[in-house]
C-alpha positions in Angstrom: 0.0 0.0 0.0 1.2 3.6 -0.1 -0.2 5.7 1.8 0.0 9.4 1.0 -0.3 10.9 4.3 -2.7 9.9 6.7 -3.9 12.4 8.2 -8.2 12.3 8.8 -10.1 14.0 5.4 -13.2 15.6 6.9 -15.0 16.1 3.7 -16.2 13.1 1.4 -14.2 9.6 0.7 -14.3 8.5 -2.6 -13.0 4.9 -3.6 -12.4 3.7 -7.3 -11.7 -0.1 -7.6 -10.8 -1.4 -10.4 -10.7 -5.2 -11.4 -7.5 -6.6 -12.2 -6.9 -7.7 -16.1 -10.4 -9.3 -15.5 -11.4 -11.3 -18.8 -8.5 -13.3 -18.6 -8.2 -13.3 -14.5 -11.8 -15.0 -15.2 -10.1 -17.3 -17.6 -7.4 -18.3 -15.1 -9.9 -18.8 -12.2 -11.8 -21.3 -14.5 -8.9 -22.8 -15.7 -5.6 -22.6 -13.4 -3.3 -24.0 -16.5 -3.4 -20.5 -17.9 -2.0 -19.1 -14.4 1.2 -17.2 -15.2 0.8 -17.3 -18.7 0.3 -14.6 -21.3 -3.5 -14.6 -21.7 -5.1 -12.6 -24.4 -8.9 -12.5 -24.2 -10.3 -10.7 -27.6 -12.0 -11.5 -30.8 -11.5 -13.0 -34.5 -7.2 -13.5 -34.9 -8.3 -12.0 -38.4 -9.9 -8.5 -37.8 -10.8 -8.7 -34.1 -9.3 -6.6 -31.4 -7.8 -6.9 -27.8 -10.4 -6.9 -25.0 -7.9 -7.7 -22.7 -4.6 -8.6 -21.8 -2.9 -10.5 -18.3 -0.6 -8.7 -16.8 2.1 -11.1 -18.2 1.1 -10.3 -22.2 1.0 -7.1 -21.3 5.2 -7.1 -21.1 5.2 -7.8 -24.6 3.2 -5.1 -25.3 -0.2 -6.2 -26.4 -2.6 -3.8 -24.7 -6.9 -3.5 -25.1 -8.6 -1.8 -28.3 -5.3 -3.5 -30.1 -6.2 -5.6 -33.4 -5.5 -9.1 -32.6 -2.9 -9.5 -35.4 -0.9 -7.1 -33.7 -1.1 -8.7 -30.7 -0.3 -12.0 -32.4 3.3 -10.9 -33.8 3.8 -8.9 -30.5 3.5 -12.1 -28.5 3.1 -15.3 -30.5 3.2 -17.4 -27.9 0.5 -15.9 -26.2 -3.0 -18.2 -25.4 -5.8 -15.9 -27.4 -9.5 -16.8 -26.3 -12.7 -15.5 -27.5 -15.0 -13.3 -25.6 -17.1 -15.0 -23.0 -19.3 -12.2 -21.3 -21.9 -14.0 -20.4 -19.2 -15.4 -17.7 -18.0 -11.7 -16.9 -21.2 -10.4 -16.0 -21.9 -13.3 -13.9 -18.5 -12.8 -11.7 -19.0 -8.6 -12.4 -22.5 -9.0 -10.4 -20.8 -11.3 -7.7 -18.1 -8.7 -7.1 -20.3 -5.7 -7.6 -22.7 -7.2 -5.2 -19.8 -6.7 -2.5 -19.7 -3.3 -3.2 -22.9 -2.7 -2.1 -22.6 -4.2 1.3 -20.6 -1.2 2.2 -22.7 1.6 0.5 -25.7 2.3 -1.6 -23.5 4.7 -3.0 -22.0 2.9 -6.4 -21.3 4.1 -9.6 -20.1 1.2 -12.4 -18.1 2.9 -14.6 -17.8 -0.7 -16.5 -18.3 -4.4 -15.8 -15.4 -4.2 -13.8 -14.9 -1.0 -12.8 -16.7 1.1 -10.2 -16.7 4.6 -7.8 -17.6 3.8 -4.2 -19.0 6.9 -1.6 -18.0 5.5 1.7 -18.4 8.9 3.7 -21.5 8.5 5.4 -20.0 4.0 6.0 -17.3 4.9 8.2 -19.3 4.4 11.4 -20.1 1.3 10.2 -17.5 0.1 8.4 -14.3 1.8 10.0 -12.6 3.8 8.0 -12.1 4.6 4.7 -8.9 2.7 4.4 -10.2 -0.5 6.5 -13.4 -0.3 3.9 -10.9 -0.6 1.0 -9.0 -3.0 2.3 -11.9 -5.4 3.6 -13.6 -5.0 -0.3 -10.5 -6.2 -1.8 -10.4 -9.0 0.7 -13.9 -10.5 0.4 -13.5 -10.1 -3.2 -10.5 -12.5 -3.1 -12.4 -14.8 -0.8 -15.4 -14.6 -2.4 -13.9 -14.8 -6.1 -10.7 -15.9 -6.4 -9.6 -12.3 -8.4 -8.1 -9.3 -6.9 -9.1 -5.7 -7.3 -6.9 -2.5 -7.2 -8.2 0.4 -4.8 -7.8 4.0 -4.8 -8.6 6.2 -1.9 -9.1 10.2 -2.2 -11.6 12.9 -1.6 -12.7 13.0 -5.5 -13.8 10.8 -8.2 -10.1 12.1 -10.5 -7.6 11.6 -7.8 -9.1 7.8 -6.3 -9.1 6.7 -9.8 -5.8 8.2 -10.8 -4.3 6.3 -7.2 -6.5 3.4 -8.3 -4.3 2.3 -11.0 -0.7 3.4 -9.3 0.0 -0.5 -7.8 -1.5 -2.5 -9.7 -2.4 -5.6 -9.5 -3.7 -5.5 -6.3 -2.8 -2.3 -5.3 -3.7 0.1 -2.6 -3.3 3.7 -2.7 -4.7 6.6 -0.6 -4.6 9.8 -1.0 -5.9 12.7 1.2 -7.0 16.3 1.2 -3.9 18.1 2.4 -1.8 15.5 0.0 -3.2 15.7 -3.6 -1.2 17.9 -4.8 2.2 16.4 -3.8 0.3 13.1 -5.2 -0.6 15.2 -8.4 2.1 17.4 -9.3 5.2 14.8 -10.3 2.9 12.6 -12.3 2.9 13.2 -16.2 -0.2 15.4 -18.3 -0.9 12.1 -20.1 -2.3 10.8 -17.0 -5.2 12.9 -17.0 -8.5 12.5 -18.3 -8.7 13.5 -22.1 -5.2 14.5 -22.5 -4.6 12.4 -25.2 -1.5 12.6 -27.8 -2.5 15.9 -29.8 -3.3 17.9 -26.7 -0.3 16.5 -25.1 1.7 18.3 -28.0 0.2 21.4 -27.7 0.4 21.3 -23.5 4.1 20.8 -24.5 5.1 23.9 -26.7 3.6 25.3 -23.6 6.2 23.5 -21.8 3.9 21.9 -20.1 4.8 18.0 -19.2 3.6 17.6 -15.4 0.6 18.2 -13.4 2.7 21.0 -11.3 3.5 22.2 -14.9 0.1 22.8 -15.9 -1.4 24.0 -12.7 1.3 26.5 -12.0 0.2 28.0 -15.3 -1.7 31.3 -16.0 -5.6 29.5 -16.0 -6.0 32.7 -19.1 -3.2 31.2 -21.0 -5.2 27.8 -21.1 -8.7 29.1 -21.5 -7.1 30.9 -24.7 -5.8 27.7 -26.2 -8.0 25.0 -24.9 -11.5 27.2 -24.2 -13.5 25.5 -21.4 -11.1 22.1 -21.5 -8.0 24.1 -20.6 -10.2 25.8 -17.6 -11.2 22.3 -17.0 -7.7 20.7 -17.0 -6.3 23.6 -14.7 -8.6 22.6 -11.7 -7.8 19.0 -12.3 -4.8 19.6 -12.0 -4.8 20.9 -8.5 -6.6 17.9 -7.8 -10.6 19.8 -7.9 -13.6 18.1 -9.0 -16.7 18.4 -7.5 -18.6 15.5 -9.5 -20.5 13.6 -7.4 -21.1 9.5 -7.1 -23.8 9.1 -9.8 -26.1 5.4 -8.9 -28.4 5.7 -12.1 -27.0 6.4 -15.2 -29.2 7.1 -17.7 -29.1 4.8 -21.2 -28.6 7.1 -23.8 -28.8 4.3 -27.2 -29.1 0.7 -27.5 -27.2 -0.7 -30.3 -25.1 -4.0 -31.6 -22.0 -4.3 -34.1 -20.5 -6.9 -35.5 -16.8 -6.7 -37.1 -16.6 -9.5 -40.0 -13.6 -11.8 -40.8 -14.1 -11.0 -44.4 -14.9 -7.4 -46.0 -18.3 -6.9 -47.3 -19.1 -6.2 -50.7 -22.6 -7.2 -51.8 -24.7 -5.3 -50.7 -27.8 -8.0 -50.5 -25.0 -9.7 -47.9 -25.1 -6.2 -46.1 -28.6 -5.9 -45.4 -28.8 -9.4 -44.1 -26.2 -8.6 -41.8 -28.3 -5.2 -40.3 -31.8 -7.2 -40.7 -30.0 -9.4 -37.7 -28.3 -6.4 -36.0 -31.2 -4.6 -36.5 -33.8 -7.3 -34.6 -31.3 -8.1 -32.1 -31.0 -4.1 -30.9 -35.1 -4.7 -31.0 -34.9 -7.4 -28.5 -32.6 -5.8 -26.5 -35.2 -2.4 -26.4 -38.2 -4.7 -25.4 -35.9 -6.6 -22.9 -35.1 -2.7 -20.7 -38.8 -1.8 -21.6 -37.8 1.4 -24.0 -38.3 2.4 -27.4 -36.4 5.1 -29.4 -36.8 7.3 -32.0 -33.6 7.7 -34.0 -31.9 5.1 -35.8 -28.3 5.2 -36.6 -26.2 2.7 -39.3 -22.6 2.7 -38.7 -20.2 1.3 -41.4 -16.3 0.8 -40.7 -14.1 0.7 -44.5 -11.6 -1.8 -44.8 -9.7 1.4 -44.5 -10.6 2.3 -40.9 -13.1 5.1 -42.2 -15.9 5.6 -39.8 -19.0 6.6 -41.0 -22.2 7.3 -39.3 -25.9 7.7 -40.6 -28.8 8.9 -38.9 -33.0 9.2 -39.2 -35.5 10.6 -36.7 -38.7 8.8 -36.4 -41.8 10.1 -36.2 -42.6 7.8 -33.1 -40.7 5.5 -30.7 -40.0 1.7 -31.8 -38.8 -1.7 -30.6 -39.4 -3.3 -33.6 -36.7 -4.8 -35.6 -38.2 -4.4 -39.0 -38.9 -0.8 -37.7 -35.3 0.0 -37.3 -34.4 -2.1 -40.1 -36.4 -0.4 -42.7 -35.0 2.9 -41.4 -31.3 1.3 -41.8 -31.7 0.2 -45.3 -32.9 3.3 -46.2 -30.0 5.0 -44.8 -27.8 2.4 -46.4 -27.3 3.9 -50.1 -26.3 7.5 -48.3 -23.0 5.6 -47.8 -20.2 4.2 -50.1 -21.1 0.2 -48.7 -21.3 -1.7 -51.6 -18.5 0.6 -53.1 -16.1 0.2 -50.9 -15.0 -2.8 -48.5 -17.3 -2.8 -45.4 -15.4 -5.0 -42.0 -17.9 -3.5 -39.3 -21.5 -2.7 -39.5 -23.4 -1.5 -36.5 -27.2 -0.5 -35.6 -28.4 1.7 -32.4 -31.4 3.4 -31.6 -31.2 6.7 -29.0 -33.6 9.5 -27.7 -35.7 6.2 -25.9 -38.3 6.6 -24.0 -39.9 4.1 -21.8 -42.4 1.8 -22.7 -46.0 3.5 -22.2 -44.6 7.0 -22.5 -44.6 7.0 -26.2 -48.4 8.2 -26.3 -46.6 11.7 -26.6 -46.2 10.8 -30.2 -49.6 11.6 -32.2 -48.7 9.7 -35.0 -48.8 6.7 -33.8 -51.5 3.8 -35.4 -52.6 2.0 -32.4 -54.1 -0.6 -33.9 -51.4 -1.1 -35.9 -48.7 -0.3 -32.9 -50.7 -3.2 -30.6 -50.7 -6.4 -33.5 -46.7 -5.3 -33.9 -46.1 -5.6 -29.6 -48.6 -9.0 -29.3 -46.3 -10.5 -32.5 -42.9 -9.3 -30.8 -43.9 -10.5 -26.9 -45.0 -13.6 -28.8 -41.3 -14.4 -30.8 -39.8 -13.0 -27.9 -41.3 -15.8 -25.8 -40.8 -18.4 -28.6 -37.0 -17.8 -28.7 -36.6 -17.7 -25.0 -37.7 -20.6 -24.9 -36.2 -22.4 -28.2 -32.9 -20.3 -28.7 -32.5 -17.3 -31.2 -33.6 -20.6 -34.3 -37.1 -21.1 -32.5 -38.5 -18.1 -35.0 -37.2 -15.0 -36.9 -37.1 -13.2 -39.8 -36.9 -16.5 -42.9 -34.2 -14.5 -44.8 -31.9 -14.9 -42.0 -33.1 -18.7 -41.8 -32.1 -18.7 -45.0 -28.9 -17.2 -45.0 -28.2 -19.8 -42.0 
């Protein structure tokens, strides 16, 4: 552990923990062979990417959001193995269910990843440091895996010490000490300060966190606008945000990344009449419907293109979203150009019974479409995703 002073904070105790290399940690606790090997947990060796990396790949290199190729000549030797969430969200609820025995007041940040309020546990629970340390303890009883923890009076600072021991680390940090903690530690460590801003923090000869908040805050705000104002109290360790339980979902969506490039364009829409009913079953599944539709289409190239239509009411339908798809299909260059990721989402939702707002709405025709969707909803939960569904994907199977 290090302990940056440890002197009592009187204000609020924030605690970020942070699972350690989890997909493939998962992998090694259901399979011990792979203990001290380099695990790489990601998709297709062809055009997926990293999801994650064990500790002991990461030596070589081989790092998340990497293509798997990469990764492949990086560490040959390395055991690659597909995705298996349905596995991660059943240890992530285990874990995150430990959280919550020590306060209401959590904040998942990712499957694996969380902010914890402890101020108003520490009668309870001792204090903030003795909470840390008895989370990361039950969760290694409880689970087998370990989890990094970083203690501090804001959400930047605990998740900045979060990630300073890892694995299983143990940092705090306290008022009167963030900004010896802060200033040595390098811009890059900061929250969007990536390369390019980097760069321009650096003909500023800016390089450190003392760097940046010893400069003029006008000097920033002329370069950056509201992000160099933003940085500036960051760097002296400020930020008010509070612990946020609910987070609102903002789009529902599905993607799929294909081991071959996509040319025809009948192949195309077969591939967003699946993407498109599955992002249907997810809306019905939450109990929302949404009203814009966007078609995302990756080039072989790495070109990103998005494409987007408003309805004129809320859906959950899957030939809903995929009739508004295909007819934002032709507004890009698919078909023209190689296509190796496709991807549907619907946003602005609403929840289910609230889209009465909408007066265009044909309920008769709106209630025939939710008794057929609850019905093949029912059918494949019961017989698998092949029980019923749209024949031209039965046909394509």
């Amino acid at each position: 552990m290090t302990a940056v002073n440890k002197s009592k904070q009187k204000e609020r105790w924030i605690i970020h923990l942070d699972m350690d290399a989890f997909y493939p940690a998962v992998e090694v606790l259901d399979n011990p062979d792979l203990k001290g090997k380099p695990v790489i947990v990601g998709g297709s060796r062809k055009r997926g990417v990293v999801s994650s990396a064990s500790y002991e790949a990461r030596k070589f290199g081989v790092h998340s959001a990497q293509p798997i190729a990469k990764a492949l000549r990086l560490c040959p030797h390395g055991i690659f193995l597909p995705v298996r969430m349905h596995r991660y969200v059943e240890i992530s609820e285990q874990v995150f269910g430990i959280f919550h025995r020590f306060t209401p007041l959590v904040e998942p940040l990712s499957i694996d990843e969380a902010f914890l309020d402890v101020t108003g546990s520490t009668r309870l629970f001792g204090t903030p440091v003795e909470i840390a340390r008895k989370i990361k303890d039950q969760v290694l009883g409880e689970t087998g895996l370990t989890v990094s923890a970083g203690v501090a009076p804001s959400k930047f600072v605990a998740k900045i010490a979060s990630d300073m021991e890892k694995p299983d680390g143990l940092t705090v940090v306290t008022a009167e000490m963030v900004g010896t903690f802060l200033d040595p530690l390098p811009v890059g460590r900061m929250w969007g300060v990536g390369k390019v801003t980097q760069e321009a923090l650096a003909r500023l000869n800016v390089r450190s966190f003392r760097d940046l908040r010893l400069l003029d805050v006008e000097v920033l705000d002329r370069a950056f606008g509201k992000h160099g104002v933003k940085m500036h109290l960051l760097a002296m360790g400020i930020d008010e945000r509070e612990v946020e339980v609910e987070h609102e979902t903002k789009s529902i969506g599905h993607e799929d990344t294909y081991d071959q490039d996509i040319m025809d364009l009948d192949l195309a829409g077969e591939e967003l009449l699946s993407l498109s009913h599955r992002v249907g079953k997810r809306l019905r599944a939450e109990s929302l419907k949404g009203r814009t539709v966007t078609l995302k289409v990756k080039y072989s190239d790495f070109v990103l293109v998005t494409r987007s239509v408003t309805l004129k009411s809320p859906t959950d339908d899957g030939f809903e979203i995929f009739s508004a798809v295909s007819a934002l299909l032709p507004k890009t260059e698919a078909g023209k150009r190689p296509v190796r990721l496709l991807g549907v989402s619907v946003s602005h939702l609403v929840p289910r019974g609230h889209e009465d707002q909408f007066l265009f709405q044909d309920e008769k025709k709106h209630s025939r479409k939710t008794e057929l969707n609850t019905a093949m909803d029912s059918i494949q939960e019961r017989f698998g995703k092949k029980g019923i569904g749209p024949a031209r994907l039965f046909k394509k199977e």
